[in-house]
N, C-alpha and C positions, 0 to 999 in steps of 0.2 A: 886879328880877329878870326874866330874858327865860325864855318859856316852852321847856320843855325837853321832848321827844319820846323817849318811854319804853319799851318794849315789852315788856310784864309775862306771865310764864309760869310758869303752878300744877306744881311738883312732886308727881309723884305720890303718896299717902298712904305713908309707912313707910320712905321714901328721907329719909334724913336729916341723913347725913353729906358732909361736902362731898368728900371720896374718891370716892362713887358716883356724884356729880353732874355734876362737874369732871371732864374730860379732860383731859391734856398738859400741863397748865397750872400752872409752878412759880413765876411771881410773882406778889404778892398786895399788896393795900394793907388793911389789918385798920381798921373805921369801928366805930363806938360800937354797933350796930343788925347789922351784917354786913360781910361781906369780897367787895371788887372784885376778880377775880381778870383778868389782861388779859398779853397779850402783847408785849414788846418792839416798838416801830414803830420802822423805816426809810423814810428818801425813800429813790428810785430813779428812774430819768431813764420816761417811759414808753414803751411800747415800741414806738408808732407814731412817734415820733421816726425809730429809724434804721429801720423796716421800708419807710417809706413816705418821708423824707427825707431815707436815706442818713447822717442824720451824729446827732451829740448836740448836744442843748443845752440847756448846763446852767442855764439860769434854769426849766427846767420838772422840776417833781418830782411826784412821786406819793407821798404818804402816808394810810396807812391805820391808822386807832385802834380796836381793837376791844377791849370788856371786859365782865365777865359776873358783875354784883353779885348774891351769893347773899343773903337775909335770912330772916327770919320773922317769922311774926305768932301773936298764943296766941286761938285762939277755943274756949271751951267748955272752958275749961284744957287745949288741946292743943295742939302748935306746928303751923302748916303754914306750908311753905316755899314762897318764891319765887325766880326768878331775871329780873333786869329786864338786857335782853342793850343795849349801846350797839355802834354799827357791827356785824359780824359776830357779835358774842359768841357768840351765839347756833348757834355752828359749835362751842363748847367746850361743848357738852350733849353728854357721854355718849347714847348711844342708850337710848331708851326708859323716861327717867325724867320727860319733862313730861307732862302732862295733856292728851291731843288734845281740841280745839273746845273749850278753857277759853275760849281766847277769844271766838268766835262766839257763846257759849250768855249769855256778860256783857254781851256786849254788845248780844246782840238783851231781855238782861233791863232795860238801861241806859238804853236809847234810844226817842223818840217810837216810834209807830207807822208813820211815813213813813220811807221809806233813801234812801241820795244814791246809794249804787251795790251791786250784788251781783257777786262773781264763782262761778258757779254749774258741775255736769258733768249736760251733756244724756244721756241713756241711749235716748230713742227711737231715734236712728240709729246706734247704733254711740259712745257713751259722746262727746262733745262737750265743751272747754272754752269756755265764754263766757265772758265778763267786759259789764258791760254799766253805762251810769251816762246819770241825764237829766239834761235842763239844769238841774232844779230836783227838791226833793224828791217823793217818789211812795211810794205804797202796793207793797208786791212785786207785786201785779197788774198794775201800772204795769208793769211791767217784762217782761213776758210768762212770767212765772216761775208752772209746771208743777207741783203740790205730789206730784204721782204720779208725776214724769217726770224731775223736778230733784232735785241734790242743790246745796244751799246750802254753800259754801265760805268765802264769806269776804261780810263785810256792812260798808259804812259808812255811818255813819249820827249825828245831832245827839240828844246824853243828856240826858233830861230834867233833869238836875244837873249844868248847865255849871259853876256853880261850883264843884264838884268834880274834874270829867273832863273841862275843855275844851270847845269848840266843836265838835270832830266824836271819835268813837270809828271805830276799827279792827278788828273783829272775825275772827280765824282761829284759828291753836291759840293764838297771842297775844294780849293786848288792848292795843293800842297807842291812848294818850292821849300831849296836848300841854298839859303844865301847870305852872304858874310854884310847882315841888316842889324842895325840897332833897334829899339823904340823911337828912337828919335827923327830915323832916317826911312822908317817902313810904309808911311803913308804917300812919298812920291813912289812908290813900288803899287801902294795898292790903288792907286789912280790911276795908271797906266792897264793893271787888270781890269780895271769898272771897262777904261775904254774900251780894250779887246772885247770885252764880255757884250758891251750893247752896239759894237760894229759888227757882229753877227758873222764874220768872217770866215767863219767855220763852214759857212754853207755854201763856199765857192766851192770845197772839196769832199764835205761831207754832208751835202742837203739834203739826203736822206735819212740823216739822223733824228729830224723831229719828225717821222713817221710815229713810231711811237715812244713811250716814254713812261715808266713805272711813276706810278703813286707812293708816295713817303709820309708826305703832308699829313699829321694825324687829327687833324681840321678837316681838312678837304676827308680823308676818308670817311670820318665820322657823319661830316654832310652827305655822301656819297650810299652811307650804310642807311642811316635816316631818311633817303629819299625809294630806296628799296622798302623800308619796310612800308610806308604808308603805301606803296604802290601794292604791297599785298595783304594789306589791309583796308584798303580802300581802292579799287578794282580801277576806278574814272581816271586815274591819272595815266597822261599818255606819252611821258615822258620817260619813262623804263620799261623796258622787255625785260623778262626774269622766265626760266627755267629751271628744272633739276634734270641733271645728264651725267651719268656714269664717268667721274675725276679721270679715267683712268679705263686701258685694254683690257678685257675681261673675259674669260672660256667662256662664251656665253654654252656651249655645248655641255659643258660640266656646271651648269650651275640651274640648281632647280625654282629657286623664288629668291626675294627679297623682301628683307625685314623692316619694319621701324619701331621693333622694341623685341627686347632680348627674349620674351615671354614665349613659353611651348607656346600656347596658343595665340600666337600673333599673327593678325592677316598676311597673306602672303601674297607677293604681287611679284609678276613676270616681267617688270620693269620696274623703274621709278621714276614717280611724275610727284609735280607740286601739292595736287589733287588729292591722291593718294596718301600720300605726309600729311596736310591738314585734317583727313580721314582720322587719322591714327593719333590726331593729341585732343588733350580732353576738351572738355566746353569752355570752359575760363583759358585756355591756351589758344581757342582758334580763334577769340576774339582779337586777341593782343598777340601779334607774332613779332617777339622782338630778333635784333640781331643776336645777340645774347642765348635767344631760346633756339635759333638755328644752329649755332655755333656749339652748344652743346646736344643736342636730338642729332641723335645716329641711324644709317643705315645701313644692314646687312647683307653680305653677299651670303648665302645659303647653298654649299655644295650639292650636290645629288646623294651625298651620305649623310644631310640634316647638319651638317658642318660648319661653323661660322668662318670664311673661305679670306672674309676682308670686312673694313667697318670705314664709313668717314662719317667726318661731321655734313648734317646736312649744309649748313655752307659754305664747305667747299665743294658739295653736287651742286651749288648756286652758280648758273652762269645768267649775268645781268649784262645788260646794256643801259647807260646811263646821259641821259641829257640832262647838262646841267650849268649853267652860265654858259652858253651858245658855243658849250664842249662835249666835246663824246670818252664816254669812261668806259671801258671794259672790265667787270670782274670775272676774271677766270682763276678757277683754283686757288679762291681765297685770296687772290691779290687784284691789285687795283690797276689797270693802265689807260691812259689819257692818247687818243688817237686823234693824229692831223686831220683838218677835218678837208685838206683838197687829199691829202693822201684816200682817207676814206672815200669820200665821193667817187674816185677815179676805180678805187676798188671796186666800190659797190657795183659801178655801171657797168662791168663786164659780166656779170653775176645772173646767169641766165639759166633757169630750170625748164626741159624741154618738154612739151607737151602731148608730144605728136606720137613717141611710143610708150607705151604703156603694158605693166602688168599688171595679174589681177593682186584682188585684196591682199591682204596679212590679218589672220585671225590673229589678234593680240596674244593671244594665250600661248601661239607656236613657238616656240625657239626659232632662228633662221633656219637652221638646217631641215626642221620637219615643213618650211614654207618653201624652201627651197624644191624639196623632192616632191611636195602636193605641186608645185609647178609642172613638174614633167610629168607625174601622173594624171594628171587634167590636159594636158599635152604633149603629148610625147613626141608628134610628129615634129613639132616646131622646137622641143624646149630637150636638155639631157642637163642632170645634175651632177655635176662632179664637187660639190661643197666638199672641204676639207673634213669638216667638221660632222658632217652624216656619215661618210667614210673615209677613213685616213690614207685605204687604197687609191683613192683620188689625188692624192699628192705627190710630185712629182721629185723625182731624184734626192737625192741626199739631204739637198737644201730643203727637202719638204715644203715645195712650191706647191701653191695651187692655182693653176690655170686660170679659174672661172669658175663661178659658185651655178652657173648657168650659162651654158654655152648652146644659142639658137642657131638653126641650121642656114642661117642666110648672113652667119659670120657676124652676128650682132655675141662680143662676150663680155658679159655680165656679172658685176661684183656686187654684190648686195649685202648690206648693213642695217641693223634696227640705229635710229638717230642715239646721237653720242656726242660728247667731249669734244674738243679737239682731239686727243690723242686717239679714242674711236675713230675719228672720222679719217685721218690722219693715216691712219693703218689700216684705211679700204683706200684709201687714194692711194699709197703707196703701191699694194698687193696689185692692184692694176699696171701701173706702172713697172714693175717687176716683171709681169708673166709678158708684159705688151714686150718689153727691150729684148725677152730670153724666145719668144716668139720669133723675133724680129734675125735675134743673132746667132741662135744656138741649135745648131743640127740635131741633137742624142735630145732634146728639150722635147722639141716637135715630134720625133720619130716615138717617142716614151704620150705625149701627149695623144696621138694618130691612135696611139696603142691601147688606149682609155676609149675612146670614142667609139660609139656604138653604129652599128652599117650605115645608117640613114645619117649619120653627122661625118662621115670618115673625110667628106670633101672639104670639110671647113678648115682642117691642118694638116698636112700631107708634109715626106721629107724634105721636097723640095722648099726655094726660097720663097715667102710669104709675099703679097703686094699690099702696102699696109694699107691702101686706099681703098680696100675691100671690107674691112674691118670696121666695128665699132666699137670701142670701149666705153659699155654702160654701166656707169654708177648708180647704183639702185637705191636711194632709203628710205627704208619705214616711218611712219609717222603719221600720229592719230590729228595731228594738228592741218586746218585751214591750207597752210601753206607751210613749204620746206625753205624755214629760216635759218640759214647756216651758223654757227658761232660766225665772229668775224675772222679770225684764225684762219677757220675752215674754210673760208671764203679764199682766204690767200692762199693757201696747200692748195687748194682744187684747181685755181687758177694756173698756179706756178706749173702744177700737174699735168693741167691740160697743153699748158706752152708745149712741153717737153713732147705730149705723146703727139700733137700738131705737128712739133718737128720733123718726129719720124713718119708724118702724113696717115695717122690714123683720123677716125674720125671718132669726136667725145660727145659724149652725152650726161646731162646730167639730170635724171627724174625723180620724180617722187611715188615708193608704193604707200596708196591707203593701207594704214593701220584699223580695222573696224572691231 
């Protein structure tokens, strides 16, 4: 018997009838143990034949088999259901009746401590798909894999019970194994996975996996879209936070207003807020803001040449936080993730905005660069601006570093951002961290830095070596709102950030300037 590739998915608890599970699907072949349920296959000639060679030819066919064997197994005297999908089957699942990361959770419980590949989503910049695999097996560190920054998707990797589950496992909401199994003989196979899966054993070696965890469920998102929309149509409810903040890094120095309709004469706005958006749709639209009407209403980036520069839909500028069956959801960039709620907790409580230094206002209307340079002009003694972005002779060497948007004379330097995205926020955490390390390391840095710097600042960076305990790295951002409430993302980058410049024994800050 040649080994057979299987890809096995847990029904969710209390779904049990094959009515709820099955879609569309009215042929069936009925097995001792459960029923294959599959649809009629046809060849068909393919379709690069005549696109690309003009004509048919009939020795070449395409045939596709798909089918979607439902079973069960009795543990603890109870039944739980499987579905093990062959070719597509796995497209005849009803929505939101499998088990998201059954797979992932078996198979990180299954397998050595080494993986042969991860496919992972980066959040530092703006949410990143990787996929990533080495010539030989490796620990997830191997892998340059972030336990605060990554979310783990999909894992492969060699089970310590080959002879059970093959030579490699498959880990996603599936667990896909290659093993010499009949119908007859697969259900003592998928009993032994139920067990791995609810002994939870993955978390001896990898408990920071359920930190977070993507949204699939098109249930749950749908619950998830619906409890956003009432929340901005009906103000009372206090279980969603909702925003609009720039998807994505932006010249803000090149970029003159934003849009929310293609029209010459459409309001123009020096940022984009929720507010602002409700401004701009009609009366029978503000009453009823559906998910549907976010998802199509756009807005514009507007270069300084009248340009249309970039466009999203407004929600994906929706960043939500979401309470909802005594869980926390994150929508960022149009996707949905569900966060541990001791992971959060622990997050949140380091999560300190300082109060004690202060700058002044931010006339909404500035750009950073013109609030930047009204700083030193209203103070000069205390403030020098070297923003990149008001002058590009302020950047420093090849790498077109910039020091400090605002470097004060008592060694306070200062990175300042209008509130943003993760990926905004994300690339002023960085940019600090950049100039803090090249401060810290690099002679021709400081001496080109020394060289920018006006008589009354020259003592703040001098060639010699710096004492980083002199220093402060201030994160500066704008924001018209009450309080500077960071994405949760951004919580983590700043954090992680702040570890690092702590290390080299600087000292960090993190404020808020009024936007008025």
């Amino acid at each position: 018997m040649k080994n057979q590739k299987l890809s096995i998915y847990l029904i969710k608890d209390g779904v049990t009838n094959h009515v709820d599970i099955v879609k569309d699907v009215n042929i069936k072949e009925t097995f001792d143990n459960g029923i294959l349920y599959y649809k009629k296959s046809f060849s068909k000639e393919p379709a690069w034949t005549d696109n690309f060679f003009n004509k048919s030819i009939d020795a070449l066919k395409n045939s596709t088999a798909s089918g979607l064997y439902i079973t069960k197994v009795k543990h603890s005297n109870k039944d739980i259901y499987f579905g093990i999908s062959f070719g597509h089957g796995w497209q005849m699942f009803k929505d939101g009746v499998i088990v998201e990361q059954f797979g992932i959770k078996t198979a990180l419980s299954i397998i050595k401590s080494e993986v042969k590949k991860i496919e992972k989503k980066n959040f530092k910049n703006g949410l990143k798909d990787v996929s990533e695999q080495l010539g030989r097996i490796g620990t997830v560190a191997d892998f340059g894999f972030d336990i605060e920054q990554d979310i783990m998707r999909a894992v492969v990797g060699e089970p310590e019970n080959q002879e059970s589950y093959g030579k490699n496992v498959v880990g996603k909401d599936a667990i896909s194994i290659s093993i010499k199994k009949s119908v007859d003989e697969i259900n003592d196979v998928l009993l032994e996975l139920y067990k791995a899966y609810i002994s939870n054993k993955y978390k001896e070696r990898f408990d920071w996996f359920d930190n977070f965890s993507a949204v699939h469920d098109k249930k749950l998102i749908a619950d998830l879209d619906n409890k956003i929309s009432a929340k901005i149509n009906n103000d009372n409810n206090t279980d969603v936070i909702y925003w609009l903040s720039i998807p994505e890094v932006v010249e803000w120095e090149n970029t003159k207003c934003f849009k929310y309709s293609a029209k010459n004469n459409a309001p123009e706005y020096q940022d984009i807020t929720f507010e602002d958006f409700k401004d701009s749709l009609k009366d029978d639209e503000k009453n009823n803001i559906t998910i549907d009407l976010l998802k199509g209403k756009k807005v514009q980036q507007i270069d300084t040449n009248d340009q249309i520069v970039k466009e999203w839909s407004i929600y994906k500028c929706l960043y939500s936080e979401v309470d909802l069956n005594n869980e926390k959801y994150l929508l960022v960039a149009a996707k949905y993730y569900r966060v541990d709620a001791t992971y959060k907790n622990k997050i949140e409580s380091e999560y300190v905005v300082d109060t004690n230094f202060t700058l002044p206002n931010w006339d909404k209307a500035d750009h950073e660069n013109d609030y930047n340079k009204k700083v030193e002009t209203n103070d000069a003694t205390n403030y020098q601006c070297l923003d990149g972005g008001s002058n590009q002779n302020n950047l420093i060497g090849k790498g077109k570093i910039e020091f400090a948007d605002l470097v004060k004379s008592d060694k306070h330097l200062i990175h300042v951002k209008k509130y943003g995205a993760s990926a905004v926020l994300s690339h002023l955490f960085s940019q600090g961290l950049v100039s803090a390390d090249l401060l810290l390391t690099d002679k021709p840095f400081r001496k080109e830095v020394n060289g920018k710097l006006k008589t009354s600042h020259k003592s703040v960076v001098s060639e010699s070596d710096p004492n980083p305990v002199e220093y402060t790295i201030v994160y500066a951002i704008g924001t018209s709102k009450n309080d500077l409430k960071l994405p949760f993302f951004s919580i983590i980058n700043y954090r992680n950030i702040k570890k690092q410049l702590n290390l080299y024994r600087y000292n960090v800050l993190l404020i808020k300037i009024n936007q008025v």
